[in-house]
HTML snippet that shows the backbone in 3Dmol.js (N, CA, C, O; Angstrom):
<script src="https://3Dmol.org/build/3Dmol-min.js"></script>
<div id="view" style="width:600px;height:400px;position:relative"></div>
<script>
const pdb = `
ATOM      1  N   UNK A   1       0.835  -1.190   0.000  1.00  0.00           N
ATOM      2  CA  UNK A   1       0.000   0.000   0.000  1.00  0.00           C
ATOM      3  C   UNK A   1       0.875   1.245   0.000  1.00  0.00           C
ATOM      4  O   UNK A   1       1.697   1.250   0.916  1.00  0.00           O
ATOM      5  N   UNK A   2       0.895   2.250  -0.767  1.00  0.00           N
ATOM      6  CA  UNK A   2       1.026   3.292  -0.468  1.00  0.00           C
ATOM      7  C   UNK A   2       0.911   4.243   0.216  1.00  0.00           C
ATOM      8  O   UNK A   2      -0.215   4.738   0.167  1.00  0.00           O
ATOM      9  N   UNK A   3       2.024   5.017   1.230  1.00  0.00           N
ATOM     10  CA  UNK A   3       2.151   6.002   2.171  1.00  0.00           C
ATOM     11  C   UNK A   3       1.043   7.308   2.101  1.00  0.00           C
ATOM     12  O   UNK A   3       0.335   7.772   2.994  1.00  0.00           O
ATOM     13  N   UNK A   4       1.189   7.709   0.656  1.00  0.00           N
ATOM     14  CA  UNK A   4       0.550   8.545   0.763  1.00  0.00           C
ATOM     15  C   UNK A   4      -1.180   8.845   0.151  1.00  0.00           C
ATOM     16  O   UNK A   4      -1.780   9.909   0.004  1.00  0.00           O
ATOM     17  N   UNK A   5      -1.588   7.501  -0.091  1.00  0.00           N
ATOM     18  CA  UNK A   5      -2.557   7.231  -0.708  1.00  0.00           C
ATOM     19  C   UNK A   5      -3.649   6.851   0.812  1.00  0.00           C
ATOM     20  O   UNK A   5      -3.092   6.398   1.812  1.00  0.00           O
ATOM     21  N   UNK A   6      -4.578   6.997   0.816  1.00  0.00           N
ATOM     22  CA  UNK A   6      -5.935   7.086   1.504  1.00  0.00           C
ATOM     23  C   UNK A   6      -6.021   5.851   1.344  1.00  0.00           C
ATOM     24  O   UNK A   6      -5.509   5.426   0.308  1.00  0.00           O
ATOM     25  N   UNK A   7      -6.488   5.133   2.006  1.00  0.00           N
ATOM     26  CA  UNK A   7      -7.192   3.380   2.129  1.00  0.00           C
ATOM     27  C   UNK A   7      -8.034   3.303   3.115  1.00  0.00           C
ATOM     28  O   UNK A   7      -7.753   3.925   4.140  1.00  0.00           O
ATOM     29  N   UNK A   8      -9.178   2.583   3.061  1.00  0.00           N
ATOM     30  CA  UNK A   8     -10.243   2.154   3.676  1.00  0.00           C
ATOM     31  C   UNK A   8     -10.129   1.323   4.973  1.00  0.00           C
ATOM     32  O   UNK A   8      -9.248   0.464   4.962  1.00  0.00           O
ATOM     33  N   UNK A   9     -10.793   1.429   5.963  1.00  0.00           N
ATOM     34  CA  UNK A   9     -10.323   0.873   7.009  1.00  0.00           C
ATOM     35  C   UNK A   9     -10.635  -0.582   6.682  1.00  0.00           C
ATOM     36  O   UNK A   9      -9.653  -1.106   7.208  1.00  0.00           O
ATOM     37  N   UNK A  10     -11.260  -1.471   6.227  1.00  0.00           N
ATOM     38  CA  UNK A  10     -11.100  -2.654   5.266  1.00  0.00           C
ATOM     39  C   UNK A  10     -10.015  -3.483   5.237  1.00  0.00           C
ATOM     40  O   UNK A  10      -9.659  -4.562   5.710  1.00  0.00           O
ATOM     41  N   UNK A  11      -9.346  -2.058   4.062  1.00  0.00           N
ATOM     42  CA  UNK A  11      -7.673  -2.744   3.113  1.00  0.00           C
ATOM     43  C   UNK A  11      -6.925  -2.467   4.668  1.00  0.00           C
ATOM     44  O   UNK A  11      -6.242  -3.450   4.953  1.00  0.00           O
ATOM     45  N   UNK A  12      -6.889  -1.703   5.433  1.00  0.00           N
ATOM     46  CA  UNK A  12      -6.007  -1.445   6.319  1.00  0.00           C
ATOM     47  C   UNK A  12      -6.017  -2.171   7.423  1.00  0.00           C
ATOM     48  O   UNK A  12      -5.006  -2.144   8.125  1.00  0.00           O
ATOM     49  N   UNK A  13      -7.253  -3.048   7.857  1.00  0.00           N
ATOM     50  CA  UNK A  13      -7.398  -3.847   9.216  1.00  0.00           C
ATOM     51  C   UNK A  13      -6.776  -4.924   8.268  1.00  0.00           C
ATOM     52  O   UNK A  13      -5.654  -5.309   8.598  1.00  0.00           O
ATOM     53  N   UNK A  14      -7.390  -5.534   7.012  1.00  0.00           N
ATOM     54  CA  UNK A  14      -6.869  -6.727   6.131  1.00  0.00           C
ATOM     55  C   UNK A  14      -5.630  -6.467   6.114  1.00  0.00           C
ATOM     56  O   UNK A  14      -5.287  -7.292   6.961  1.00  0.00           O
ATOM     57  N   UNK A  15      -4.494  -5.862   5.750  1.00  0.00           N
ATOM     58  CA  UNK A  15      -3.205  -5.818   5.727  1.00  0.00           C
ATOM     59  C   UNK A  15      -2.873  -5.989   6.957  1.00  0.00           C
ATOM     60  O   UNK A  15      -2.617  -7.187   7.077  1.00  0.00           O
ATOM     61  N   UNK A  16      -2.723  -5.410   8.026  1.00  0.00           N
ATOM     62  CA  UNK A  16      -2.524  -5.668   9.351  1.00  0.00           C
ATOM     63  C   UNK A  16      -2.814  -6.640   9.537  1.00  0.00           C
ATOM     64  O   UNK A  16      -1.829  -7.230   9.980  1.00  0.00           O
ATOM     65  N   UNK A  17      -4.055  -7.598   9.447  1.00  0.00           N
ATOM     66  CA  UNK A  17      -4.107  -8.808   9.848  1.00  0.00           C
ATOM     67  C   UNK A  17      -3.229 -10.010   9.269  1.00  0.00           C
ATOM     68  O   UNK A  17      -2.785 -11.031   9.796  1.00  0.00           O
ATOM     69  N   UNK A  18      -3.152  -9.481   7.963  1.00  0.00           N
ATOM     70  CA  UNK A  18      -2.483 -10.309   7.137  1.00  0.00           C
ATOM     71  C   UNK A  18      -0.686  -9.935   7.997  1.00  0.00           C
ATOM     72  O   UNK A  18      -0.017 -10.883   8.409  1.00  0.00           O
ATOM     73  N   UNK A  19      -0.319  -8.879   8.090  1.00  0.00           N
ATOM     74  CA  UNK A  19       1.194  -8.848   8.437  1.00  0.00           C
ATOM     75  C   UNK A  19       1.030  -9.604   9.974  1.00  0.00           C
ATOM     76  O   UNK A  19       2.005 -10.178  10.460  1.00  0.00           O
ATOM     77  N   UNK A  20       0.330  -9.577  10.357  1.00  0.00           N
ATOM     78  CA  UNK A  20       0.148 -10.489  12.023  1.00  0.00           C
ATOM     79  C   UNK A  20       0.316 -11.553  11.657  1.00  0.00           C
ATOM     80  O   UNK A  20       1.329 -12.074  12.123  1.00  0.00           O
ATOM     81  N   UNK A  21      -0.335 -12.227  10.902  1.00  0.00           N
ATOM     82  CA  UNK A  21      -0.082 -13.473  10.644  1.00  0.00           C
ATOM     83  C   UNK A  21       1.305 -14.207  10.276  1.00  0.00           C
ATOM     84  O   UNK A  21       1.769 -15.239  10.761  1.00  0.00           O
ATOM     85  N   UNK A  22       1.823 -13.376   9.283  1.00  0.00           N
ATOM     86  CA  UNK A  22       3.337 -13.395   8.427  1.00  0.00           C
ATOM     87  C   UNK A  22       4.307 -13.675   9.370  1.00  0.00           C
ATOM     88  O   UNK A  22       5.103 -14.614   9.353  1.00  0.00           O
ATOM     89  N   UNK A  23       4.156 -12.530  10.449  1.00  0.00           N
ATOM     90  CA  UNK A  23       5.037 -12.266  11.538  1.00  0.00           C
ATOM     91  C   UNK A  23       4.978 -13.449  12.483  1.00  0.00           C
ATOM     92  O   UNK A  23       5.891 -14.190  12.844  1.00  0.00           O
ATOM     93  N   UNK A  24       3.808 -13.453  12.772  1.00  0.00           N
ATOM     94  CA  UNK A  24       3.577 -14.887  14.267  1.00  0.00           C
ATOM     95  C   UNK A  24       3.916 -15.991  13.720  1.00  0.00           C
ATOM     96  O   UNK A  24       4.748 -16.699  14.287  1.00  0.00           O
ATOM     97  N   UNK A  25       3.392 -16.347  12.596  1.00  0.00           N
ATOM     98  CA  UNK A  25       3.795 -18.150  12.232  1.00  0.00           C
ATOM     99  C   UNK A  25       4.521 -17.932  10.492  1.00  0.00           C
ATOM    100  O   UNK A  25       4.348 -18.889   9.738  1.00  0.00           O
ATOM    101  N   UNK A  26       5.142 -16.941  10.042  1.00  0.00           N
ATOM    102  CA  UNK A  26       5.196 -17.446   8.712  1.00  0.00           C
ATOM    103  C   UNK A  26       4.807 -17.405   7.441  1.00  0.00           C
ATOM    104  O   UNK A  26       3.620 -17.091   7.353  1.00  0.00           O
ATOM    105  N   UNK A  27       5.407 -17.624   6.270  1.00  0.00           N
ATOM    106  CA  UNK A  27       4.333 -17.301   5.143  1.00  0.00           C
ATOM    107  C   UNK A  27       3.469 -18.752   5.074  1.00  0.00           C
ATOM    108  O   UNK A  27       2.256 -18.739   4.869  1.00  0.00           O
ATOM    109  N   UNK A  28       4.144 -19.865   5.245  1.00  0.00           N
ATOM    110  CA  UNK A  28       2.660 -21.222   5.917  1.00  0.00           C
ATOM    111  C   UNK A  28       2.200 -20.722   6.426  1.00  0.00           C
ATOM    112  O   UNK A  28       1.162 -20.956   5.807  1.00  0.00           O
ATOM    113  N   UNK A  29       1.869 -20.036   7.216  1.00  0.00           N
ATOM    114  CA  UNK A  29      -0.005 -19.650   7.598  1.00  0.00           C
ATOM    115  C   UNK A  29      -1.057 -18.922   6.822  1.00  0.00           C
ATOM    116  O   UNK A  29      -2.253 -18.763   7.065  1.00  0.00           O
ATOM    117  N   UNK A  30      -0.399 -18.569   5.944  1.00  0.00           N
ATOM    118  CA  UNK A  30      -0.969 -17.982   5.284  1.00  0.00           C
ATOM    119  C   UNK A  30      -1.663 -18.709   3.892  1.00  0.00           C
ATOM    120  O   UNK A  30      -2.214 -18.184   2.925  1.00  0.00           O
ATOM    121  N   UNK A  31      -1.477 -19.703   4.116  1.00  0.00           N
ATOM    122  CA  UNK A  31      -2.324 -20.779   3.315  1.00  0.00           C
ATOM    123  C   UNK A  31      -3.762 -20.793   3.892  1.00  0.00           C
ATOM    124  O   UNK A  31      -4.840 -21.128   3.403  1.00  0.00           O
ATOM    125  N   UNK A  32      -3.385 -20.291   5.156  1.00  0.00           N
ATOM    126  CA  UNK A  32      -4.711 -20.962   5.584  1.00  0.00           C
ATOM    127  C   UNK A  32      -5.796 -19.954   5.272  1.00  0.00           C
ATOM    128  O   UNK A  32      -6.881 -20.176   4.734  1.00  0.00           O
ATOM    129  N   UNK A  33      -5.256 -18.689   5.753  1.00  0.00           N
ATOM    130  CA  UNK A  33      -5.734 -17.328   5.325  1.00  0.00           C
ATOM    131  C   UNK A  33      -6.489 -17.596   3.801  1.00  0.00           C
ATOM    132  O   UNK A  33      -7.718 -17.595   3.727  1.00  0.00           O
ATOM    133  N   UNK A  34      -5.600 -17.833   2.566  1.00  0.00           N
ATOM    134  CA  UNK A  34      -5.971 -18.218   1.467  1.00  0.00           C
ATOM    135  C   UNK A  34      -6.833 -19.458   1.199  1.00  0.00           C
ATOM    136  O   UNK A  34      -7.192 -19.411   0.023  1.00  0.00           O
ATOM    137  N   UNK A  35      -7.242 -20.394   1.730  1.00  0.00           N
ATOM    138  CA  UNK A  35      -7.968 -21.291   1.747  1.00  0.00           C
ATOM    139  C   UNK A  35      -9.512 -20.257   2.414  1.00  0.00           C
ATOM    140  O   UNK A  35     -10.552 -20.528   1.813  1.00  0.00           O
ATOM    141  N   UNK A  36      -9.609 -19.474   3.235  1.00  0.00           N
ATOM    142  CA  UNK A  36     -10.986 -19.403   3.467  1.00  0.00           C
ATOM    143  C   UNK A  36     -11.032 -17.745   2.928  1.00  0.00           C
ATOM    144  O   UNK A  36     -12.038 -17.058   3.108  1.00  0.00           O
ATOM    145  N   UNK A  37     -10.335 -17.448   2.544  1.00  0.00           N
ATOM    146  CA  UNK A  37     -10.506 -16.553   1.139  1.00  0.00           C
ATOM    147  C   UNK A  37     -11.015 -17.058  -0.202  1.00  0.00           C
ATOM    148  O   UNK A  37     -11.181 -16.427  -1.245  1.00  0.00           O
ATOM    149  N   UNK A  38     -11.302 -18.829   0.167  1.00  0.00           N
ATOM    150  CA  UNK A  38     -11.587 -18.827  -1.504  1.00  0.00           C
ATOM    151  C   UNK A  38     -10.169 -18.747  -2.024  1.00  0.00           C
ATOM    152  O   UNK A  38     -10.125 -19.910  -2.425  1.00  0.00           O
ATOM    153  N   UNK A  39      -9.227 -18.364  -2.260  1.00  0.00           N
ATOM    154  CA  UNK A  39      -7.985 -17.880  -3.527  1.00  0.00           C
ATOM    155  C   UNK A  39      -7.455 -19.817  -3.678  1.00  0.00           C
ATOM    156  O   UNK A  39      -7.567 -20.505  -2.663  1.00  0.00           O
ATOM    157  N   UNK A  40      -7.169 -20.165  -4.383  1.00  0.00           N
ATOM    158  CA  UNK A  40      -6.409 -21.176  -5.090  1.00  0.00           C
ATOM    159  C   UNK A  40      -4.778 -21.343  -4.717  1.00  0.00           C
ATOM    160  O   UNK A  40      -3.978 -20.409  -4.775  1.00  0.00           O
ATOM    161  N   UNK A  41      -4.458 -22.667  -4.336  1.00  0.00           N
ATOM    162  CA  UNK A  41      -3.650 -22.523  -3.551  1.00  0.00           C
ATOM    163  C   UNK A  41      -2.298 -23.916  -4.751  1.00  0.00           C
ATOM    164  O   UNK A  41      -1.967 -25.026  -4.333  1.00  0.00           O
ATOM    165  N   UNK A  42      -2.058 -23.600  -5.489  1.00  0.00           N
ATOM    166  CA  UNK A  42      -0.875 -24.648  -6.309  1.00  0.00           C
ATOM    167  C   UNK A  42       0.232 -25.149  -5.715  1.00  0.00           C
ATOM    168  O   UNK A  42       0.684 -24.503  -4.770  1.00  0.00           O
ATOM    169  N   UNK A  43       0.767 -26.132  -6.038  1.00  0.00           N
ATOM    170  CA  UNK A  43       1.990 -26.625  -5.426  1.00  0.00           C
ATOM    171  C   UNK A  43       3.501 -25.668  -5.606  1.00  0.00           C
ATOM    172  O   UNK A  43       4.562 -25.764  -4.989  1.00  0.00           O
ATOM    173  N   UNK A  44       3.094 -24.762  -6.682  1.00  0.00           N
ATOM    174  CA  UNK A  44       4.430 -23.585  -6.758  1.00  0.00           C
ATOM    175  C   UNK A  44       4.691 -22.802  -5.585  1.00  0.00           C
ATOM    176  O   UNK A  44       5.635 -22.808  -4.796  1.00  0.00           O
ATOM    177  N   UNK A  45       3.375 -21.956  -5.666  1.00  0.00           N
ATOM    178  CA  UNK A  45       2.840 -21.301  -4.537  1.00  0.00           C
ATOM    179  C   UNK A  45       3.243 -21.962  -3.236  1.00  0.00           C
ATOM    180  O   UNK A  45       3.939 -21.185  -2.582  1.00  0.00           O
ATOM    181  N   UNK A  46       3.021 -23.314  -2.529  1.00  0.00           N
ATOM    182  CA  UNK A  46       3.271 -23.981  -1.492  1.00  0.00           C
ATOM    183  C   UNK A  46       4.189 -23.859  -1.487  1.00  0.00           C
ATOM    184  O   UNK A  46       4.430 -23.073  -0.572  1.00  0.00           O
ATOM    185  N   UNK A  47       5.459 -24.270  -2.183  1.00  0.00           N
ATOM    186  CA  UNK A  47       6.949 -25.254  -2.072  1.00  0.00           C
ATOM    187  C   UNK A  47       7.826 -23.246  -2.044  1.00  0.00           C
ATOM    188  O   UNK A  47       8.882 -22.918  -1.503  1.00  0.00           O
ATOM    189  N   UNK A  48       6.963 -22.469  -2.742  1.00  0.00           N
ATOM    190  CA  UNK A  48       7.916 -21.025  -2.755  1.00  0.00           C
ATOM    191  C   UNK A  48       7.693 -20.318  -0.969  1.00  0.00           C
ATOM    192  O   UNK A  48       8.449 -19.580  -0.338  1.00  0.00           O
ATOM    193  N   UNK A  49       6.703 -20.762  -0.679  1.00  0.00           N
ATOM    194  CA  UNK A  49       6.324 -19.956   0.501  1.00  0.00           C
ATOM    195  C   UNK A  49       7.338 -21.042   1.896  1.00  0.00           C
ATOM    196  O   UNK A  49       7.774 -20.557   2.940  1.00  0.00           O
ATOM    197  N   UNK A  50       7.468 -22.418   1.502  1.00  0.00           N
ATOM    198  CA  UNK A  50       8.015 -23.014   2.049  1.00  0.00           C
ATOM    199  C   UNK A  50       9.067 -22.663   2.033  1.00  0.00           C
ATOM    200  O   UNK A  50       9.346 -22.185   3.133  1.00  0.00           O
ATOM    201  N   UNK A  51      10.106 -22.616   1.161  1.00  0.00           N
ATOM    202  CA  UNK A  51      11.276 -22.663   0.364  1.00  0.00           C
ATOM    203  C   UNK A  51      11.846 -21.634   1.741  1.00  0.00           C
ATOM    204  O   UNK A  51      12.652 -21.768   2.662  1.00  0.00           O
ATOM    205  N   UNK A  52      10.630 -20.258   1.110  1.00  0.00           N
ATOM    206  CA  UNK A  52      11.124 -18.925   1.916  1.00  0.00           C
ATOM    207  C   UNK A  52      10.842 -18.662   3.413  1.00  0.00           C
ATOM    208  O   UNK A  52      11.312 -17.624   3.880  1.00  0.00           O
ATOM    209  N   UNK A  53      10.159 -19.445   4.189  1.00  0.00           N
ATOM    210  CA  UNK A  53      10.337 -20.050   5.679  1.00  0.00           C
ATOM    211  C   UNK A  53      11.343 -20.668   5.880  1.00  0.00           C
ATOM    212  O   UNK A  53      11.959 -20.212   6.843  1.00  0.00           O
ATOM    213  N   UNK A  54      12.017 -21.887   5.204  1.00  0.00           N
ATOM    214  CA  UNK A  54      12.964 -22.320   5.730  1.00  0.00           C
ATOM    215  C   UNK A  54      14.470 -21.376   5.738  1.00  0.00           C
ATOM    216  O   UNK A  54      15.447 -21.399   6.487  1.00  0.00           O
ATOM    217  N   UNK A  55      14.062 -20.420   4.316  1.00  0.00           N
ATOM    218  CA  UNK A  55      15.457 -19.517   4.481  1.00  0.00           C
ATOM    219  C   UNK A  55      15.388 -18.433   5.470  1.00  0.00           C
ATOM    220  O   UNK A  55      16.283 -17.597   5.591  1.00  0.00           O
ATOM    221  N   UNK A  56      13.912 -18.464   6.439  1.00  0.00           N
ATOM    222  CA  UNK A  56      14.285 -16.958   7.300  1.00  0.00           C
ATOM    223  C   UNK A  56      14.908 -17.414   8.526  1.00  0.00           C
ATOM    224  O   UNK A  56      15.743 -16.843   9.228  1.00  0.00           O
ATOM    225  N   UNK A  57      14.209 -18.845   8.694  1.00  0.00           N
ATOM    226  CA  UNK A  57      14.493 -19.563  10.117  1.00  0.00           C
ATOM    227  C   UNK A  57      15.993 -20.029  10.124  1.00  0.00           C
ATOM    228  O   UNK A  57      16.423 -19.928  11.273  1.00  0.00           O
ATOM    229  N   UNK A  58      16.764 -20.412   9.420  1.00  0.00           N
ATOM    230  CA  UNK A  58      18.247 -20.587   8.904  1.00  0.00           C
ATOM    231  C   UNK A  58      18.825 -19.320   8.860  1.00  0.00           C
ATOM    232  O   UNK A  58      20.049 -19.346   8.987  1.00  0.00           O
ATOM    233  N   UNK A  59      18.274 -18.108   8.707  1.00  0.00           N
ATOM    234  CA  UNK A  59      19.602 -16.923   8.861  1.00  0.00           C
ATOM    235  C   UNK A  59      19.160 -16.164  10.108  1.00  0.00           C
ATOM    236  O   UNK A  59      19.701 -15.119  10.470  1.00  0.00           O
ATOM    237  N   UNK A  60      17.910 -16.884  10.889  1.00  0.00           N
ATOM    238  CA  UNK A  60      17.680 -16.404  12.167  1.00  0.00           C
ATOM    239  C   UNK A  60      18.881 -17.222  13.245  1.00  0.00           C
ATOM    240  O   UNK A  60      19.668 -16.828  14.106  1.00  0.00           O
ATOM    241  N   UNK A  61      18.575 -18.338  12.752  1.00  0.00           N
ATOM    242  CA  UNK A  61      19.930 -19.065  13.780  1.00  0.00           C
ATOM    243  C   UNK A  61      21.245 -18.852  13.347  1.00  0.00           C
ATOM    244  O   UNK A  61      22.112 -18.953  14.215  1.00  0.00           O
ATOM    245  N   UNK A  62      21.579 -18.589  12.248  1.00  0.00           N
ATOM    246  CA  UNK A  62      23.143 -17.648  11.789  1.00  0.00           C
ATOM    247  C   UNK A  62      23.157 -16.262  12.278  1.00  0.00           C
ATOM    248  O   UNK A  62      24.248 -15.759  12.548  1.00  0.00           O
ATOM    249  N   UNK A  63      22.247 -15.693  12.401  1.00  0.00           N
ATOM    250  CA  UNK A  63      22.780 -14.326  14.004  1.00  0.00           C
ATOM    251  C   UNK A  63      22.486 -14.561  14.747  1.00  0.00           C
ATOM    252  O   UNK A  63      22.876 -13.835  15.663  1.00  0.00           O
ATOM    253  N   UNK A  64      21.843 -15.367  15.031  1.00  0.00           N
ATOM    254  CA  UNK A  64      21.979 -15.903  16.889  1.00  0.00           C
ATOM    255  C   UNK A  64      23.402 -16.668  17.183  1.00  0.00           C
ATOM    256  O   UNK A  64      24.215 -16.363  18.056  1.00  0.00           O
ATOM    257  N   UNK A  65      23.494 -17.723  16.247  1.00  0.00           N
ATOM    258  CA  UNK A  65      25.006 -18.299  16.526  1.00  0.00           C
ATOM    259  C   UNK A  65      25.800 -17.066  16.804  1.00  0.00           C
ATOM    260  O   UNK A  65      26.363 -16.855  17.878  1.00  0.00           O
ATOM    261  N   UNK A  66      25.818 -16.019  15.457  1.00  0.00           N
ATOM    262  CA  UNK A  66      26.708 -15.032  15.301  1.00  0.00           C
ATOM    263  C   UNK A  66      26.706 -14.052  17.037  1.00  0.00           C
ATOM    264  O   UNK A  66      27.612 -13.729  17.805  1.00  0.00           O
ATOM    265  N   UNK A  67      25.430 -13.889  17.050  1.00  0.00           N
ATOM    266  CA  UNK A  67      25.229 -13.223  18.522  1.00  0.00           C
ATOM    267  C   UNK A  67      26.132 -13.803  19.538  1.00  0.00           C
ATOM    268  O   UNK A  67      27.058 -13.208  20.089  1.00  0.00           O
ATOM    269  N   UNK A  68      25.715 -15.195  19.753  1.00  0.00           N
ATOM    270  CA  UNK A  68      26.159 -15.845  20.697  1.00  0.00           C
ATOM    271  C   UNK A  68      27.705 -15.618  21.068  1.00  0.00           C
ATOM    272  O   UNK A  68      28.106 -15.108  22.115  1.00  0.00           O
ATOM    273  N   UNK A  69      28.554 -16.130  19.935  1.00  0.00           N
ATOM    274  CA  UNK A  69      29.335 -15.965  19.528  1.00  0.00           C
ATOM    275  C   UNK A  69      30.431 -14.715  20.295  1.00  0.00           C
ATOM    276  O   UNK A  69      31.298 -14.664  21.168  1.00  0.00           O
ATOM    277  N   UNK A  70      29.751 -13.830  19.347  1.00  0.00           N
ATOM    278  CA  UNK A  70      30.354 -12.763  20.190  1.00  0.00           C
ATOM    279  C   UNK A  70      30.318 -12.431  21.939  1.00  0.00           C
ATOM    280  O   UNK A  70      31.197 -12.268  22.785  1.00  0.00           O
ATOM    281  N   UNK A  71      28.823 -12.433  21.961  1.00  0.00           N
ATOM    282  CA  UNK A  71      29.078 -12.595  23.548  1.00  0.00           C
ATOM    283  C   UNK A  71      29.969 -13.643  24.167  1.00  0.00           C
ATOM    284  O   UNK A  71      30.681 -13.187  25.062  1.00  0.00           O
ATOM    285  N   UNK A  72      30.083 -14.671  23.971  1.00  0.00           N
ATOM    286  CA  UNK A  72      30.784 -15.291  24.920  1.00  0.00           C
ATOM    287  C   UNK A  72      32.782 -14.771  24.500  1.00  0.00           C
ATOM    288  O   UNK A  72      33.677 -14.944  25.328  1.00  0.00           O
ATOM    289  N   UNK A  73      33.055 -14.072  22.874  1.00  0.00           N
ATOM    290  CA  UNK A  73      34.269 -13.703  23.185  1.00  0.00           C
ATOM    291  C   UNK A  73      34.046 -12.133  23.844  1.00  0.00           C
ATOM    292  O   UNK A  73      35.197 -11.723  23.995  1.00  0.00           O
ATOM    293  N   UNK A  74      33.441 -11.452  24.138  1.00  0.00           N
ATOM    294  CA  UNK A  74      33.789 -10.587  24.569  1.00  0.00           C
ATOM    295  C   UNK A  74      33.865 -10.927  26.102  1.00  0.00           C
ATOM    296  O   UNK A  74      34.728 -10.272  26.687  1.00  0.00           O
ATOM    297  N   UNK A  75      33.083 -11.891  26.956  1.00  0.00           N
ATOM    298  CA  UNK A  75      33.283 -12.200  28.131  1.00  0.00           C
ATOM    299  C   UNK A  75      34.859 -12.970  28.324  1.00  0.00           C
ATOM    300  O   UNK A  75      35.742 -12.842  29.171  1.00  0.00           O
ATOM    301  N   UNK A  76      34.718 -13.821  27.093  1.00  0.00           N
ATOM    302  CA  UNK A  76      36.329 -14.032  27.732  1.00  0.00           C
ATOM    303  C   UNK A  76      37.964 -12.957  27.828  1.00  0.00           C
ATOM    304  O   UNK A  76      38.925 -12.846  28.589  1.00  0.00           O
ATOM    305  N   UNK A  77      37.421 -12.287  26.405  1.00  0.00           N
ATOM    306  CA  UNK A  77      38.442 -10.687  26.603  1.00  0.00           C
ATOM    307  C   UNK A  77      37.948  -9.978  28.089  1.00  0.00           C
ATOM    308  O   UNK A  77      38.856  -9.334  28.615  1.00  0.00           O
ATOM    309  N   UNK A  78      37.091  -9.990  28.591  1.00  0.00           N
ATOM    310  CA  UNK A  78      36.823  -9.064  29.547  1.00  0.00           C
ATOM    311  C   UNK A  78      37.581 -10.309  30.951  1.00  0.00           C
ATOM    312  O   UNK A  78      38.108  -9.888  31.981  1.00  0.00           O
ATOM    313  N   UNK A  79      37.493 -11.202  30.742  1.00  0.00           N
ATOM    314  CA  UNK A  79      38.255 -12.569  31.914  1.00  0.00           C
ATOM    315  C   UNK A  79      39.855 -12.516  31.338  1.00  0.00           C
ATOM    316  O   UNK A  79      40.659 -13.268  31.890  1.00  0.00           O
ATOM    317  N   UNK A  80      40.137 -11.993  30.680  1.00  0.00           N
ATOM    318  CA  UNK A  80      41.244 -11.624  30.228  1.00  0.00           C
ATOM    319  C   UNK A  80      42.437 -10.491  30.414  1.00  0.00           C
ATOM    320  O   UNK A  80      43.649 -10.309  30.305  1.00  0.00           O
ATOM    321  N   UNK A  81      41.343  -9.947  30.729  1.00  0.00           N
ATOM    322  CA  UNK A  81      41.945  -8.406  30.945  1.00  0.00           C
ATOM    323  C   UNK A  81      41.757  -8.485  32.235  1.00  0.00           C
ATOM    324  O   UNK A  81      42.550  -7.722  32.788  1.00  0.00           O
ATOM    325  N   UNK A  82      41.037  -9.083  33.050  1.00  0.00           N
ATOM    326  CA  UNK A  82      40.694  -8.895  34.318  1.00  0.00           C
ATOM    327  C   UNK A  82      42.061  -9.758  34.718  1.00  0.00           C
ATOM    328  O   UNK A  82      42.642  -9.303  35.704  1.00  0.00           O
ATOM    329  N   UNK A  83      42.500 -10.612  34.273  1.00  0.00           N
ATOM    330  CA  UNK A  83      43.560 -11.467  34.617  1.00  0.00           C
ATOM    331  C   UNK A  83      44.498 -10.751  34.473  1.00  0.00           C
ATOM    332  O   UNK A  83      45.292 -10.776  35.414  1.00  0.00           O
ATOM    333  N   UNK A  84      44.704 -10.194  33.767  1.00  0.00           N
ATOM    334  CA  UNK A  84      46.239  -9.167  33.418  1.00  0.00           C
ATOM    335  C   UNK A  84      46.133  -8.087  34.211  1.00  0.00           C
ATOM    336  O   UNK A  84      47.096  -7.497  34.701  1.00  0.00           O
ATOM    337  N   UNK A  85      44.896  -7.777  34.371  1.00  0.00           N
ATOM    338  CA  UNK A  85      45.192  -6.478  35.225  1.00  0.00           C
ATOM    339  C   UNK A  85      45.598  -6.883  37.107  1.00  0.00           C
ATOM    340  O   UNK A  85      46.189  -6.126  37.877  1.00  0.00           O
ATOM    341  N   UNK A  86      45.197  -7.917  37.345  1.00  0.00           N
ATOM    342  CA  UNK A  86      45.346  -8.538  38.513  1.00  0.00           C
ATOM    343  C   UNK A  86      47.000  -9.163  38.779  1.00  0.00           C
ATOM    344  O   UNK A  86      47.568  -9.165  39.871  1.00  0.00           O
ATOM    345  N   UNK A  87      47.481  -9.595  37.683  1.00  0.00           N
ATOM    346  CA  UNK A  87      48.827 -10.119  37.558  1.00  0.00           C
ATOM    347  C   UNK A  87      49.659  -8.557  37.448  1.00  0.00           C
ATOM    348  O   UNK A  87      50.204  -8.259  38.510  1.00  0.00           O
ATOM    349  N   UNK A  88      49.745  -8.037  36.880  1.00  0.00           N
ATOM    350  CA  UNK A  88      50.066  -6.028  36.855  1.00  0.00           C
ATOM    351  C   UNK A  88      49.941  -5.405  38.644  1.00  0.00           C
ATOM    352  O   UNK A  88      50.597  -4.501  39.162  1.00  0.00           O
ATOM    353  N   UNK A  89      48.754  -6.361  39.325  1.00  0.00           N
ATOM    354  CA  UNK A  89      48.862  -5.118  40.259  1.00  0.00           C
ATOM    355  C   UNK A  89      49.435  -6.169  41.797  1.00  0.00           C
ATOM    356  O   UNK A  89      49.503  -5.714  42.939  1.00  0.00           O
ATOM    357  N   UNK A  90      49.801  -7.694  41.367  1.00  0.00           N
ATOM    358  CA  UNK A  90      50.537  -8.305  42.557  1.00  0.00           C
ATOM    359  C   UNK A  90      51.807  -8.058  42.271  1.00  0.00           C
ATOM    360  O   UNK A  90      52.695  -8.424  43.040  1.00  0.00           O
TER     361      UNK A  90
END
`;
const viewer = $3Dmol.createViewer("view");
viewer.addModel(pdb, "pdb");
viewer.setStyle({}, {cartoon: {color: "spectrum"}});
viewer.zoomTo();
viewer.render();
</script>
């Protein structure tokens, strides 16, 4: 939808509902959405919406690793420095 274009409270509760959905479970849920919409649901359609769930959930756990990661080296630089500074001041 467009920023600066006027929309009906309709298109605007429907989009919102629709991005709630996206967000909480996925573009699979949104089959389901489309099933009691009536809209037609093909095996392209399925296997693309799949395809693109499995690639968000895979680069969600590659910055969490990545997160992780870092936190635990910055705790050990910080057990590090705490060691040197302790060996410096006996």
């Amino acid at each position: 939808m467009s920023k600066s274009k006027h929309h009906g409270c309709r298109s605007v509760r429907g989009s919102a509902a629709l991005a709630a959905i996206f967000f909480n479970k996925g573009r699979n849920s949104l089959l389901e959405f489309f099933k009691q919409s009536n809209l037609d649901i093909n095996e392209s359609l399925l296997e693309h919406l799949l395809k693109k769930d499995c690639k968000r959930i895979s680069r969600a756990k590659q910055i969490t690793n990545q997160r992780e990661t870092k936190i635990r080296r910055k705790a050990m630089d910080r057990q590090h420095s705490i060691t040197a500074q302790n060996d410096i001041n006996d």
